[in-house]
N, C-alpha and C positions, 0 to 999 in steps of 0.2 A: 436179661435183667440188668437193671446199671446198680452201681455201688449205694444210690440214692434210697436204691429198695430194699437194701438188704437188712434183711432182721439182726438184730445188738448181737454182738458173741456170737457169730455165725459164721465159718471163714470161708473164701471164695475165692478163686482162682481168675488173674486178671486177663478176660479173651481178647481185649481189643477198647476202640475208642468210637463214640457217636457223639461228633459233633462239626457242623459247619465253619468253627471258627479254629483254622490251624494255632492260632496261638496260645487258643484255650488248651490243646491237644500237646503242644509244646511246652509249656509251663507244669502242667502233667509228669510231661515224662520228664521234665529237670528236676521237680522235688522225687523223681524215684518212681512212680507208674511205671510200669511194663508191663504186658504180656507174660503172662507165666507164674508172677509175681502173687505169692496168697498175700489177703487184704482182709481185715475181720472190721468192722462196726464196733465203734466201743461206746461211745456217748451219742446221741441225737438231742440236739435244742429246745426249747418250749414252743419257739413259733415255728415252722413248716419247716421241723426237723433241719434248722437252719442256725447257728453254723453245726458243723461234726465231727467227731475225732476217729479218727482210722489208725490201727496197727498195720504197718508197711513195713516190712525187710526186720523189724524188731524197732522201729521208729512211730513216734508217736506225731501224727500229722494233724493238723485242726486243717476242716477245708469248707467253704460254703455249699449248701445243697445243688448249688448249676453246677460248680466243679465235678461234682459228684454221678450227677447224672449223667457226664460225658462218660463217664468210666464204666464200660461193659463188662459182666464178672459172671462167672457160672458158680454156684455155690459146693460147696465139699460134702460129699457126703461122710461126716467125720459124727 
């Protein structure tokens, strides 16, 4: 599942990255992505859920939807 999918207030555990373009995947891990790293969905946009605000490390991130679907997450069972 990537970060794209994931249901509002849901928190999820960051496994990895899916994407072709290393710098998307780099930019990523500069604003704070990691592996390991719980990630919850806080706000989604009116048009294709586009742009979106994620809680990171206790950091409030606004990020566009292809951002988002680079970042693969396995959800918590919380």
């Amino acid at each position: 599942m990537t970060l794209r999918e994931l249901a509002k207030h849901k928190p999820a555990r960051i496994i990895g990255f899916k994407t072709d373009d290393s710098d998307k995947e780099t930019r990523l891990r500069e604003i704070g992505f990691a592996e390991g790293d719980i990630v919850e969905a806080l706000h989604f946009g009116l048009f294709g859920r586009n742009p979106m605000s994620v809680r990171l490390n206790g950091a409030l991130i606004a990020m566009r939807s292809a951002e988002a679907q680079a970042v693969l997450v396995e959800p918590l069972n919380a």
